[in-house]
N, CA, C and O atoms as CSV, one atom per row, in Angstrom:
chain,resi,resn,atom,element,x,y,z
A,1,UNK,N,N,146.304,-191.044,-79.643
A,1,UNK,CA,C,145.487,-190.974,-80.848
A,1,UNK,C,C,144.554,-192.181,-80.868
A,1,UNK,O,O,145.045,-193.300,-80.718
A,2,UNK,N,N,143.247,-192.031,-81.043
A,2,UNK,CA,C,142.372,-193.005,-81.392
A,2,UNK,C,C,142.133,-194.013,-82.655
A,2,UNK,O,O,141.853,-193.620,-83.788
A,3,UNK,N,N,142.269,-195.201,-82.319
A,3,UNK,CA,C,142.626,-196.491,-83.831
A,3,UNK,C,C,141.729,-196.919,-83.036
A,3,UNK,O,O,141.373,-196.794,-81.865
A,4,UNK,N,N,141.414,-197.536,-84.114
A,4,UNK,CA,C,140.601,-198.585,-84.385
A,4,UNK,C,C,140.626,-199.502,-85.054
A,4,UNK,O,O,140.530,-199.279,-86.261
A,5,UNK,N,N,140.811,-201.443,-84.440
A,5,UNK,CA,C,141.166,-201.970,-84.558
A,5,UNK,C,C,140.972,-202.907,-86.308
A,5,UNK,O,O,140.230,-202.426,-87.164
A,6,UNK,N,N,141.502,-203.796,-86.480
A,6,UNK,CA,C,140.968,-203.927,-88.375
A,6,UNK,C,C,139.494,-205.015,-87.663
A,6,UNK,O,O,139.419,-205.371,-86.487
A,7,UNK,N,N,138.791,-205.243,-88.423
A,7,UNK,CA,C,137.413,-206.283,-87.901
A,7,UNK,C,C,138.152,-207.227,-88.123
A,7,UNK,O,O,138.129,-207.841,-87.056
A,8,UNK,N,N,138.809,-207.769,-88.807
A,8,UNK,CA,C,139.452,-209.115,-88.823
A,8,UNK,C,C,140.097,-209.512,-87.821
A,8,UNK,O,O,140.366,-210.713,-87.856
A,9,UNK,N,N,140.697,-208.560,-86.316
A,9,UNK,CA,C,142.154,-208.986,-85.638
A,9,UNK,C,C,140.640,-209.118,-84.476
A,9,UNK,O,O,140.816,-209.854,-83.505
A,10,UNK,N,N,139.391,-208.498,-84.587
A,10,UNK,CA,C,138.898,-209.300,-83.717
A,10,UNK,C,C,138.023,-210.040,-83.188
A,10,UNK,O,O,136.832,-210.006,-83.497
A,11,UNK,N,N,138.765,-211.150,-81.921
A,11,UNK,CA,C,137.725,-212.226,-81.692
A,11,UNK,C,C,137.155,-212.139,-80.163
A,11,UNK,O,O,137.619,-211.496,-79.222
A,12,UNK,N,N,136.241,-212.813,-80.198
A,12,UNK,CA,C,135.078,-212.140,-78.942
A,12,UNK,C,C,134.859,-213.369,-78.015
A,12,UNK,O,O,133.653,-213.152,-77.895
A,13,UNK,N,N,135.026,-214.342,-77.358
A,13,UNK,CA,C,134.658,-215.291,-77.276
A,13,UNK,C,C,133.033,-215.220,-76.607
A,13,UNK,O,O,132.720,-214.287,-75.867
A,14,UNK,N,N,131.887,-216.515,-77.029
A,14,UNK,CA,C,130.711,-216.088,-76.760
A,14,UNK,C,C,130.791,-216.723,-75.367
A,14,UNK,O,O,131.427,-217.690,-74.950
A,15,UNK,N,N,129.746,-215.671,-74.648
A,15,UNK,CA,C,129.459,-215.906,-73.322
A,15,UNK,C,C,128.612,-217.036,-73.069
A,15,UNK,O,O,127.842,-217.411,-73.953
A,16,UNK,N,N,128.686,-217.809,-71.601
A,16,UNK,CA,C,128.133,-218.931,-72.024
A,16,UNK,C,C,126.237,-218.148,-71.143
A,16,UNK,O,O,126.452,-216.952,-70.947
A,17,UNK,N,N,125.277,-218.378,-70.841
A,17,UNK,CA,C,124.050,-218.451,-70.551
A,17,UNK,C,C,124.456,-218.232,-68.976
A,17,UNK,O,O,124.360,-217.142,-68.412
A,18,UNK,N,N,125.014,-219.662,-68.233
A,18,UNK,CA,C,125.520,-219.095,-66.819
A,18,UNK,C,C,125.902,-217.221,-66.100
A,18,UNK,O,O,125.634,-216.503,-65.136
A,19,UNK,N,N,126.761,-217.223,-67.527
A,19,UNK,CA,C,127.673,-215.813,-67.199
A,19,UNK,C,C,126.616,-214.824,-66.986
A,19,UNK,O,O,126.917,-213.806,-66.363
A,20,UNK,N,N,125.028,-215.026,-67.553
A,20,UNK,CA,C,125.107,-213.572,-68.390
A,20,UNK,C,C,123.722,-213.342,-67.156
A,20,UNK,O,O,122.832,-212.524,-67.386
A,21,UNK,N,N,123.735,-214.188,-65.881
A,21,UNK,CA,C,122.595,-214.166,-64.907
A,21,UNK,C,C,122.459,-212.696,-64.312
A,21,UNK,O,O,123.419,-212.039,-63.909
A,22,UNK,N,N,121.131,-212.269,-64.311
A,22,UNK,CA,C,121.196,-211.057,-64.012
A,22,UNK,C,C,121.597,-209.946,-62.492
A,22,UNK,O,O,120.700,-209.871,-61.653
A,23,UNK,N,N,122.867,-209.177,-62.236
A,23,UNK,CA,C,123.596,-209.130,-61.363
A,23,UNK,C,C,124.842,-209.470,-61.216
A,23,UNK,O,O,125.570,-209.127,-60.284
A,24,UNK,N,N,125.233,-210.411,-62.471
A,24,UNK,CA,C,126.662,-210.496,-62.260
A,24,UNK,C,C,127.297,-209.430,-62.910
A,24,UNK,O,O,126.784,-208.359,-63.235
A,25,UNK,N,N,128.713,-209.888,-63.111
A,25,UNK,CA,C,129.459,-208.180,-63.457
A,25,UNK,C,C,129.680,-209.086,-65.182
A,25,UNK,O,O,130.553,-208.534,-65.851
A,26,UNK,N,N,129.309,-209.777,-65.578
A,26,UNK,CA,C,129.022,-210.032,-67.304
A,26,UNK,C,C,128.237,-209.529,-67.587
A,26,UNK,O,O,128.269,-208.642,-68.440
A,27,UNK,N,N,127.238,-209.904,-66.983
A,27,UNK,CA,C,125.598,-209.426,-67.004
A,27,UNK,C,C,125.620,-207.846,-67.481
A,27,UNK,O,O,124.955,-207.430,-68.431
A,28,UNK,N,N,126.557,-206.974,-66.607
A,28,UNK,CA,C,125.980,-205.737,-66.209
A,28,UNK,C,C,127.091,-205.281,-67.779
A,28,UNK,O,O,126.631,-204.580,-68.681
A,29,UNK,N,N,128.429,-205.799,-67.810
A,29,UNK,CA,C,129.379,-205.390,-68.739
A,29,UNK,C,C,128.466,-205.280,-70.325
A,29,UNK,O,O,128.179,-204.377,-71.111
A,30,UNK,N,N,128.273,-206.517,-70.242
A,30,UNK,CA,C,127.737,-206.732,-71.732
A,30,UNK,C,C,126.098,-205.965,-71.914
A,30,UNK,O,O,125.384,-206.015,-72.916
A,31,UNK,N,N,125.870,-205.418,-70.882
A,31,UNK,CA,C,124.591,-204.358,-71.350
A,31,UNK,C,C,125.561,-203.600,-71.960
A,31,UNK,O,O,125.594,-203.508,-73.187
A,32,UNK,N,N,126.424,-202.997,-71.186
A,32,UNK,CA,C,126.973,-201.472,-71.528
A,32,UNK,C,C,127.260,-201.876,-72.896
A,32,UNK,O,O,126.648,-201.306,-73.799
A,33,UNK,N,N,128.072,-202.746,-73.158
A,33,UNK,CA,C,128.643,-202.764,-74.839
A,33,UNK,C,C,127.458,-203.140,-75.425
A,33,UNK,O,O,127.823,-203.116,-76.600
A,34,UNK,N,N,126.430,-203.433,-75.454
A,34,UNK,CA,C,124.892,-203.214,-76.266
A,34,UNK,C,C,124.568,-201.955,-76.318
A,34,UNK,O,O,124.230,-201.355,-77.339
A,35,UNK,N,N,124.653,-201.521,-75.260
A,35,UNK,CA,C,124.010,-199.999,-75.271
A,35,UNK,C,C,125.095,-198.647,-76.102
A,35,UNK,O,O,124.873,-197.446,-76.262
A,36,UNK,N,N,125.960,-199.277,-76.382
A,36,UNK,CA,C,127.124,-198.634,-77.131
A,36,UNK,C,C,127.314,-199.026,-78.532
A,36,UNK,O,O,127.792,-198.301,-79.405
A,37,UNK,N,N,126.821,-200.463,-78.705
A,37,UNK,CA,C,126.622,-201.045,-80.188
A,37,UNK,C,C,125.342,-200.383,-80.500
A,37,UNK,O,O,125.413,-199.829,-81.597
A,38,UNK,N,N,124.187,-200.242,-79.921
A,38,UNK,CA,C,123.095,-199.544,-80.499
A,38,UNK,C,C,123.326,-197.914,-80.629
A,38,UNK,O,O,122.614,-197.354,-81.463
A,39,UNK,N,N,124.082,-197.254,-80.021
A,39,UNK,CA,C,124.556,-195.864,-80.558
A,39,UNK,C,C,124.949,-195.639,-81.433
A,39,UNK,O,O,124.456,-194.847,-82.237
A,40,UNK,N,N,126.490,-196.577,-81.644
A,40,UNK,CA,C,127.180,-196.450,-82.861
A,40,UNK,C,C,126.508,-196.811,-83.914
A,40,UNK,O,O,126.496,-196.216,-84.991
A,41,UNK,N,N,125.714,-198.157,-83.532
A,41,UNK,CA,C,124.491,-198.191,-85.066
A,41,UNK,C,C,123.800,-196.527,-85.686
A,41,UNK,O,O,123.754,-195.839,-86.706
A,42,UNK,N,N,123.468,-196.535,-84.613
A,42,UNK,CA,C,122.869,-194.591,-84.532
A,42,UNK,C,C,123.472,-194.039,-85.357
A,42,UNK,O,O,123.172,-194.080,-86.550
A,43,UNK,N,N,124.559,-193.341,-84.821
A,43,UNK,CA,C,125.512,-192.556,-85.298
A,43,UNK,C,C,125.856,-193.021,-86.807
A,43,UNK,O,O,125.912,-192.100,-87.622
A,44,UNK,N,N,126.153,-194.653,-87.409
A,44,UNK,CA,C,126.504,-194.934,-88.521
A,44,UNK,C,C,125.052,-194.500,-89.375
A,44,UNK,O,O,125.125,-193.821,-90.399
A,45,UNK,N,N,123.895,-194.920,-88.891
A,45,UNK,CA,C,123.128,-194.890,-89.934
A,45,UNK,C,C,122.660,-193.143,-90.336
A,45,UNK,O,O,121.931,-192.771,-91.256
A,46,UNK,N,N,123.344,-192.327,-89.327
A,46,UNK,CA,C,122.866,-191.079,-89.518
A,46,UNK,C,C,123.826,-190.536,-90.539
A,46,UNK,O,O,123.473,-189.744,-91.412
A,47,UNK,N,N,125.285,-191.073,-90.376
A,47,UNK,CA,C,125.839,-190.645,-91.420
A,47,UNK,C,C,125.713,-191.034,-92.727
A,47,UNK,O,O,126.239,-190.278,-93.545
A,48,UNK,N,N,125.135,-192.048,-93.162
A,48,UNK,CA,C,125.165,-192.596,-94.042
A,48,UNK,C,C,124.033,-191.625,-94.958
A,48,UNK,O,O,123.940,-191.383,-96.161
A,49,UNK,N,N,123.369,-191.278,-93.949
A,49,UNK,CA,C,121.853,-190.030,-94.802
A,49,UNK,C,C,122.982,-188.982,-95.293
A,49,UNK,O,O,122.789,-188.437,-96.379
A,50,UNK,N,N,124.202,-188.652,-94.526
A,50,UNK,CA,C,124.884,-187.410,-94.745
A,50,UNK,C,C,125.353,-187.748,-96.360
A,50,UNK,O,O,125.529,-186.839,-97.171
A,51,UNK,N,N,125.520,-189.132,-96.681
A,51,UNK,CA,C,126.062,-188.877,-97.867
A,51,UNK,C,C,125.955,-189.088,-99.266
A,51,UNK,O,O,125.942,-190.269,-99.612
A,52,UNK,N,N,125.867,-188.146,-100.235
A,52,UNK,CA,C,125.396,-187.965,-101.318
A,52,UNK,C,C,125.006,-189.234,-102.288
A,52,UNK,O,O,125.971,-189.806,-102.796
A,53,UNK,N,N,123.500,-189.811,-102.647
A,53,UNK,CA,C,123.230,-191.009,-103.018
A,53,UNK,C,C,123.946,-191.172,-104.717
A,53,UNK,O,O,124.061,-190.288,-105.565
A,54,UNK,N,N,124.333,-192.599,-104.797
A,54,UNK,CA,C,125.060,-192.074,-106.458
A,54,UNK,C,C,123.885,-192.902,-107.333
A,54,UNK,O,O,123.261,-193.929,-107.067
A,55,UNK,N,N,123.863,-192.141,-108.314
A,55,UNK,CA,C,122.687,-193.604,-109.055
A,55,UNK,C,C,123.565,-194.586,-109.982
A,55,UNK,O,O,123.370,-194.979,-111.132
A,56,UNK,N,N,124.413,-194.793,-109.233
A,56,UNK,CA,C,125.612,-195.600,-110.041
A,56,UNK,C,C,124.680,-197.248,-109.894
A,56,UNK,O,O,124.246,-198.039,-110.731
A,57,UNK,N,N,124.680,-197.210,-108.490
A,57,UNK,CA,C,123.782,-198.745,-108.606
A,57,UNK,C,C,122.412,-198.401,-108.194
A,57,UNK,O,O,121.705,-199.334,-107.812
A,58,UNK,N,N,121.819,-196.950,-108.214
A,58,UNK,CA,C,120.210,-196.936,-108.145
A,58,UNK,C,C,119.581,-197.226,-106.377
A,58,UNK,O,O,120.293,-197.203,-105.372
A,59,UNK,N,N,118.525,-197.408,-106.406
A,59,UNK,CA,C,118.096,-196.998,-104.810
A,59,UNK,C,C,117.394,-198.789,-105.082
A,59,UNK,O,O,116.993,-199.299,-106.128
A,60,UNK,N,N,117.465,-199.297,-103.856
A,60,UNK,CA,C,116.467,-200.649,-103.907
A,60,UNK,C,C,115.942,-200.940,-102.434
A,60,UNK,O,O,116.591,-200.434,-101.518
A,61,UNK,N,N,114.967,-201.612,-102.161
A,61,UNK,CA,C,115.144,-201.300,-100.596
A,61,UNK,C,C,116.323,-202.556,-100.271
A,61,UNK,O,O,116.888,-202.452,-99.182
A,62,UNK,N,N,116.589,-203.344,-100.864
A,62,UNK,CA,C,117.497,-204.670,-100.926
A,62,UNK,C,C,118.745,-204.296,-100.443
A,62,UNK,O,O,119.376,-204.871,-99.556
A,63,UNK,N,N,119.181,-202.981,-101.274
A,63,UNK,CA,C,120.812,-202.465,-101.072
A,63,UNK,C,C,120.504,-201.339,-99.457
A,63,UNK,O,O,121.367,-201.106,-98.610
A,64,UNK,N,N,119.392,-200.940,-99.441
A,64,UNK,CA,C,119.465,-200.037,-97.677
A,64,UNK,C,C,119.163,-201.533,-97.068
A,64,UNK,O,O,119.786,-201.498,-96.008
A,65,UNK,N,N,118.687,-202.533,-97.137
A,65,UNK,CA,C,118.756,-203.391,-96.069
A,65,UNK,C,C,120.144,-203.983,-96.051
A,65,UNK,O,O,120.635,-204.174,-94.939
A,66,UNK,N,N,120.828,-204.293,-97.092
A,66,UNK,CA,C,122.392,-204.719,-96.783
A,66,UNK,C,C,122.956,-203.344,-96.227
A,66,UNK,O,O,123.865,-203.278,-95.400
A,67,UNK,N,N,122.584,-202.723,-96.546
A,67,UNK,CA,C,123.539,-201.279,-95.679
A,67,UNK,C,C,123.260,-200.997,-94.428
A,67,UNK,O,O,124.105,-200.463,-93.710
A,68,UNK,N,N,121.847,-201.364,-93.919
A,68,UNK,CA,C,121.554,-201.696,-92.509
A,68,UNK,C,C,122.176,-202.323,-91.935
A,68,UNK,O,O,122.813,-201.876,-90.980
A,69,UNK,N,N,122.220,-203.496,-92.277
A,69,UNK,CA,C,122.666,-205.105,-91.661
A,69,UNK,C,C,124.331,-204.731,-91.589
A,69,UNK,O,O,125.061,-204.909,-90.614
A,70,UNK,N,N,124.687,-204.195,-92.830
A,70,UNK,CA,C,126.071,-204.233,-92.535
A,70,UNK,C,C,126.533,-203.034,-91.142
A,70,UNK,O,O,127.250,-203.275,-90.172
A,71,UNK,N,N,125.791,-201.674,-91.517
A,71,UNK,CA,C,125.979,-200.473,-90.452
A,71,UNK,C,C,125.870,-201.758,-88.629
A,71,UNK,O,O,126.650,-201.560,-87.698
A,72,UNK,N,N,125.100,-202.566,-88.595
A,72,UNK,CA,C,124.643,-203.551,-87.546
A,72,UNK,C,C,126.134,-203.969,-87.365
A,72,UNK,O,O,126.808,-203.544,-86.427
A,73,UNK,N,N,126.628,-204.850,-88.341
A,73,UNK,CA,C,127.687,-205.430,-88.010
A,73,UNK,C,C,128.502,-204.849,-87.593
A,73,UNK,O,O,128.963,-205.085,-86.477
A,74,UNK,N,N,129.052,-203.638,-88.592
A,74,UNK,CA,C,130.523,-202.751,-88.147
A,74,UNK,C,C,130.029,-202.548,-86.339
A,74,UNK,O,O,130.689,-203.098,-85.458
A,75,UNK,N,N,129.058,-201.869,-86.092
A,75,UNK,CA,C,128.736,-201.364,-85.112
A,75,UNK,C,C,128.679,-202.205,-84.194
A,75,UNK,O,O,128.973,-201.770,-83.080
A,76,UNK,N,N,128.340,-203.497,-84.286
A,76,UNK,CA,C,129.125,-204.848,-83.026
A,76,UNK,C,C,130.456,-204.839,-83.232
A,76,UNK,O,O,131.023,-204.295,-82.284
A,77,UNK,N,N,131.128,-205.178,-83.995
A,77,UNK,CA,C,132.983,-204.926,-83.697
A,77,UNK,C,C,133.369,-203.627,-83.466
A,77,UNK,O,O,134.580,-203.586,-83.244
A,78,UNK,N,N,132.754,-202.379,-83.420
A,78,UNK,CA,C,133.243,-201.092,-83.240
A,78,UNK,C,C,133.069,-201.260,-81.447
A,78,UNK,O,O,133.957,-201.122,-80.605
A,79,UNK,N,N,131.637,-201.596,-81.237
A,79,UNK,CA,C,131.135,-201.298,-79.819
A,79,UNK,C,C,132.343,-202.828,-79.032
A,79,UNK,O,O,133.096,-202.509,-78.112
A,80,UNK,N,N,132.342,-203.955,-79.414
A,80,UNK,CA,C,132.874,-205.103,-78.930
A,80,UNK,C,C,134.593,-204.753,-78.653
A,80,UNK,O,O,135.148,-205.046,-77.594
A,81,UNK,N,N,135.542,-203.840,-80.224
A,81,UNK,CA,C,136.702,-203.360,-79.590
A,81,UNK,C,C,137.244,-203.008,-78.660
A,81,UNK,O,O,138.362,-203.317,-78.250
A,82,UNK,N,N,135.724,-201.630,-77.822
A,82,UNK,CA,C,135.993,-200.773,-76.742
A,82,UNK,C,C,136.970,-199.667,-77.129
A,82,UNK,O,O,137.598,-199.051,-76.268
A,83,UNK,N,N,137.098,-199.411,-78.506
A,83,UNK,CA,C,137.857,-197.948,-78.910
A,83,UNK,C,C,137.200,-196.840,-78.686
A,83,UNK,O,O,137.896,-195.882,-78.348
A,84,UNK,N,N,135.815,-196.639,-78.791
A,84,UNK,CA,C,134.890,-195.577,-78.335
A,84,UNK,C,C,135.016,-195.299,-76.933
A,84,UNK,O,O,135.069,-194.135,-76.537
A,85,UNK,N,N,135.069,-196.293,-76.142
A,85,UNK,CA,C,135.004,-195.849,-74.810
A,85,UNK,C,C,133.652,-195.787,-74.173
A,85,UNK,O,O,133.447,-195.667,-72.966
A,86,UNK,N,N,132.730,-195.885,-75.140
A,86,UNK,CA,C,131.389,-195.285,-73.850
A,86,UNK,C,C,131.007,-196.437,-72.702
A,86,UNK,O,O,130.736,-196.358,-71.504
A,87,UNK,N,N,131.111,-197.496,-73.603
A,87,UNK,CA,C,130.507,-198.793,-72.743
A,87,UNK,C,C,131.449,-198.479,-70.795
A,87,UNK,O,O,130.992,-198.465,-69.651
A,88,UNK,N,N,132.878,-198.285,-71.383
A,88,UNK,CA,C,134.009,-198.414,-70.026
A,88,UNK,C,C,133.170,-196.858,-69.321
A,88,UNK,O,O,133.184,-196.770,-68.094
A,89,UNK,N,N,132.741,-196.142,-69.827
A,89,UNK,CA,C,132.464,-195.011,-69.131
A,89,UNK,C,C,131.828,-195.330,-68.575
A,89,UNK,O,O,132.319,-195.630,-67.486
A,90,UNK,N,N,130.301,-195.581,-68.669
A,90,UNK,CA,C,128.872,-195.951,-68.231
A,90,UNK,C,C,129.318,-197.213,-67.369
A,90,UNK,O,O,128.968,-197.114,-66.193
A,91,UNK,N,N,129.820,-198.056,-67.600
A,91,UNK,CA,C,130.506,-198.946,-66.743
A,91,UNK,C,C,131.262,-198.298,-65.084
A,91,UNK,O,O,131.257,-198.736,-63.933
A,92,UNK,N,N,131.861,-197.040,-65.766
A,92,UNK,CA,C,132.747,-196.817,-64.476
A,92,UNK,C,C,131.755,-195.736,-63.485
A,92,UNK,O,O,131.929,-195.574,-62.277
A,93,UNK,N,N,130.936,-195.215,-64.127
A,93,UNK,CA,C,129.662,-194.238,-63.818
A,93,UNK,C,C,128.723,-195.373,-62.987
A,93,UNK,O,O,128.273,-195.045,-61.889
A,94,UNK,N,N,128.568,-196.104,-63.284
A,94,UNK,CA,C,127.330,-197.622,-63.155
A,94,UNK,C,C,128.490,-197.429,-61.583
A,94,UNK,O,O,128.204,-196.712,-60.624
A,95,UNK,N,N,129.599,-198.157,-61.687
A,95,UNK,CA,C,130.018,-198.761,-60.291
A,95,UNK,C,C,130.217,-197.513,-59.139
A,95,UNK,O,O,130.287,-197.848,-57.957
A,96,UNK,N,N,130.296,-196.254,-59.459
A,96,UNK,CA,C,130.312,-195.214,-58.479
A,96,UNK,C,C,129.122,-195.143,-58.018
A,96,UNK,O,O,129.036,-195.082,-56.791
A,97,UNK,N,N,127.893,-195.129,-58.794
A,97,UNK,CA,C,126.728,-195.116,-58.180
A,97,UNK,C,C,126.694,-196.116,-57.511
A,97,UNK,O,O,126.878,-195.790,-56.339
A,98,UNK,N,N,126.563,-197.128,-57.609
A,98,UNK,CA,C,127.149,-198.737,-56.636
A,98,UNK,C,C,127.241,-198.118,-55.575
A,98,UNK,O,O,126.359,-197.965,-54.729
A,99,UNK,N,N,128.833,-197.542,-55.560
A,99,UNK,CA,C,129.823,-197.216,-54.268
A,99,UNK,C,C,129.270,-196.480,-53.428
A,99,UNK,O,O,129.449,-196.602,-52.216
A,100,UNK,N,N,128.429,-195.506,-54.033
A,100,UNK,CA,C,127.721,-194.356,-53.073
A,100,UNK,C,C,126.725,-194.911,-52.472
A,100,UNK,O,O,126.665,-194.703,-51.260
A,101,UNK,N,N,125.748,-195.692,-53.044
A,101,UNK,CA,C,125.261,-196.229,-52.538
A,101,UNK,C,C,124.871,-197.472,-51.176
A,101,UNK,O,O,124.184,-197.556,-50.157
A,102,UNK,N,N,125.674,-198.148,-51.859
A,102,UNK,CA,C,126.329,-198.800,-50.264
A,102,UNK,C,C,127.241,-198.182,-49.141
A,102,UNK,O,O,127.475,-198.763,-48.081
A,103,UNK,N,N,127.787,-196.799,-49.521
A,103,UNK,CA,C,127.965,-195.836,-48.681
A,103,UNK,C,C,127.191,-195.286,-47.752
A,103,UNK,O,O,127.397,-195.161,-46.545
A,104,UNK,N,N,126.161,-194.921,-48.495
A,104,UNK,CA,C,124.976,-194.428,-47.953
A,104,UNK,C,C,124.237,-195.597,-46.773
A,104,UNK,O,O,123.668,-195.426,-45.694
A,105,UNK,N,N,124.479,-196.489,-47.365
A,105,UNK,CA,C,123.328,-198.198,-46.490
A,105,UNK,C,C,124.447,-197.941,-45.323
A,105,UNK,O,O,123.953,-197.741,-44.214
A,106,UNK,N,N,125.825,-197.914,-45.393
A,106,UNK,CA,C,126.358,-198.276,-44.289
A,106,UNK,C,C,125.955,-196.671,-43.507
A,106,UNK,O,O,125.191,-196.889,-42.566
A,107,UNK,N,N,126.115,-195.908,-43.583
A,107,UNK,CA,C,125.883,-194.512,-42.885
A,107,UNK,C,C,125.025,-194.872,-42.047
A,107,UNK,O,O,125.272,-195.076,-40.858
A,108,UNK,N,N,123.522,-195.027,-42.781
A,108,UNK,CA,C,122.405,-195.224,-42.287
A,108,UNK,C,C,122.363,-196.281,-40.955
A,108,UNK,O,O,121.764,-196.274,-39.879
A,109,UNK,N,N,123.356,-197.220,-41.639
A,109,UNK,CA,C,123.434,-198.833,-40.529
A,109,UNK,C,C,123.894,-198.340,-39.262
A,109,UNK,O,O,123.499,-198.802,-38.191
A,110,UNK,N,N,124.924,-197.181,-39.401
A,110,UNK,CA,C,125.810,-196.822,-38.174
A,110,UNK,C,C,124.987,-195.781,-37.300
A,110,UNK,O,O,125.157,-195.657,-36.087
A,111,UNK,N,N,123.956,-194.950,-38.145
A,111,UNK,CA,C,123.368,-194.204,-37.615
A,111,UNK,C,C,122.093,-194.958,-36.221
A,111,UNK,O,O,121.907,-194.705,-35.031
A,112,UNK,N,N,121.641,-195.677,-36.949
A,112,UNK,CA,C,120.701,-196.700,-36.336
A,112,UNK,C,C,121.385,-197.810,-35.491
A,112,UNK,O,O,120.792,-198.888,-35.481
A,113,UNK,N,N,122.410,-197.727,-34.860
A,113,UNK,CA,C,123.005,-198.783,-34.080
A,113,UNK,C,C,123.210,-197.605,-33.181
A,113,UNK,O,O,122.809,-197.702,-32.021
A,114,UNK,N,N,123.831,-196.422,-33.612
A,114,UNK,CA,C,123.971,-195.181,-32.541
A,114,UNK,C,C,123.228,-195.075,-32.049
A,114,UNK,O,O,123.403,-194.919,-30.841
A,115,UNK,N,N,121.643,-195.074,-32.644
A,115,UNK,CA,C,120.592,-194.301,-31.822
A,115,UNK,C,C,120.311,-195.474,-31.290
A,115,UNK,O,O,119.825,-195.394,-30.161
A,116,UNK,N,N,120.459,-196.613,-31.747
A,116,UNK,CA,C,119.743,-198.029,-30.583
A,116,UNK,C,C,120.634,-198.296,-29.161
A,116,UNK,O,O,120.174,-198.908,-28.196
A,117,UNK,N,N,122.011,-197.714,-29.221
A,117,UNK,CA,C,122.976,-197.765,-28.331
A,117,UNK,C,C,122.727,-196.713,-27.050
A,117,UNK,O,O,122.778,-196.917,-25.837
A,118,UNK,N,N,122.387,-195.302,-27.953
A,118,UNK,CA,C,122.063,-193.911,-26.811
A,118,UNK,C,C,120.603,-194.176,-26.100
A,118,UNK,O,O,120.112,-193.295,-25.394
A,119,UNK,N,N,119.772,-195.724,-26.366
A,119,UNK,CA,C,118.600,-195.620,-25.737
A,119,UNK,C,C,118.283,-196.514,-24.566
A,119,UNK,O,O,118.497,-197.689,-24.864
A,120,UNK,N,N,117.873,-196.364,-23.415
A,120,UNK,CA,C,118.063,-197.513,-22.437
A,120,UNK,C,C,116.956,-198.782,-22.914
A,120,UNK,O,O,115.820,-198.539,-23.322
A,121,UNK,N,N,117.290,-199.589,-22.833
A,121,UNK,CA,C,116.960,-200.926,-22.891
A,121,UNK,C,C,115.890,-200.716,-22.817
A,121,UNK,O,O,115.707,-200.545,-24.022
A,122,UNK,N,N,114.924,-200.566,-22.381
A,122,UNK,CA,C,113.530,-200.425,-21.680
A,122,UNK,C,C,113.159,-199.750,-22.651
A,122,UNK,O,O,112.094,-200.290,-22.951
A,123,UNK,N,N,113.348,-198.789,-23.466
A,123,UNK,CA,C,112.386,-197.995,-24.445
A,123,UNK,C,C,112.616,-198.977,-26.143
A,123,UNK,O,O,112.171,-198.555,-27.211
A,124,UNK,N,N,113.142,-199.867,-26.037
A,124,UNK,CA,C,113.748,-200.747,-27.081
A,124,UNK,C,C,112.945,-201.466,-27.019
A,124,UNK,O,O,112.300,-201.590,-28.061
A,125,UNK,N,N,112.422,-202.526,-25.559
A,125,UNK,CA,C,112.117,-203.365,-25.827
A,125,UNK,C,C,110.359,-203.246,-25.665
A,125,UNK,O,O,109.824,-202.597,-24.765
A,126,UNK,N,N,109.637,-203.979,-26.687
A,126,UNK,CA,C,108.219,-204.078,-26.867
A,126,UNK,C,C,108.019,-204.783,-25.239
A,126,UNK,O,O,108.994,-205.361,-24.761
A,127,UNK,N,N,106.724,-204.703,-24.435
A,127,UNK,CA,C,106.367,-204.918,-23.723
A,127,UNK,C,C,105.063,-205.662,-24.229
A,127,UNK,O,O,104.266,-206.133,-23.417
């Protein structure tokens, strides 16, 4: 069953500038959980249209900008938990393409050492 954790139990420690160089595996992690905090922002602010306005405290743009800011926040500790899952998906999707890829470089490497091996010396070398 899917929980989700209370915002209070969690803490994130901040990354330092070193970590976050582009190519490392911080670097690449902490896109994914951006790109998962900006969904869930998505998703929160769409529901929030779903639901019926009360004129208990009236419309201001003051109270949709705290309801922004806040939809912002939940949606960094929702995406930062990793209870959704998408970030670990796209993460595990991200490193297969990786894998195939340098699959592919080595194929190619072996292919081209074959054909430099099946050729006599003489057609190899520039004159």
């Amino acid at each position: 069953m899917l929980s989700i954790q209370p915002i209070q139990s969690i803490s994130v420690a901040p990354l330092k500038l070193e970590q976050l160089t582009p190519g490392t595996e911080a670097h690449s992690k902490r896109a994914f959980v951006e790109m998962e905090q900006m969904f869930i922002h998505q998703l929160l602010k769409e529901m929030r249209k779903s639901v019926p306005q009360s004129s208990l405290f009236g419309e201001s743009r003051g109270k949709a900008f705290f309801e922004d800011m806040m939809d912002e926040v939940f949606a960094e500790k929702m995406a930062e938990s990793g209870q959704f899952g998408i970030a670990k998906e796209m993460e595990a999707q991200y490193r297969a393409q990786q894998l195939h890829e340098t699959v592919k470089q080595e194929i190619a490497i072996q292919r081209r050492e074959r054909e430099l091996d099946s050729k006599p010396l003489e057609s190899i070398l520039v004159k």
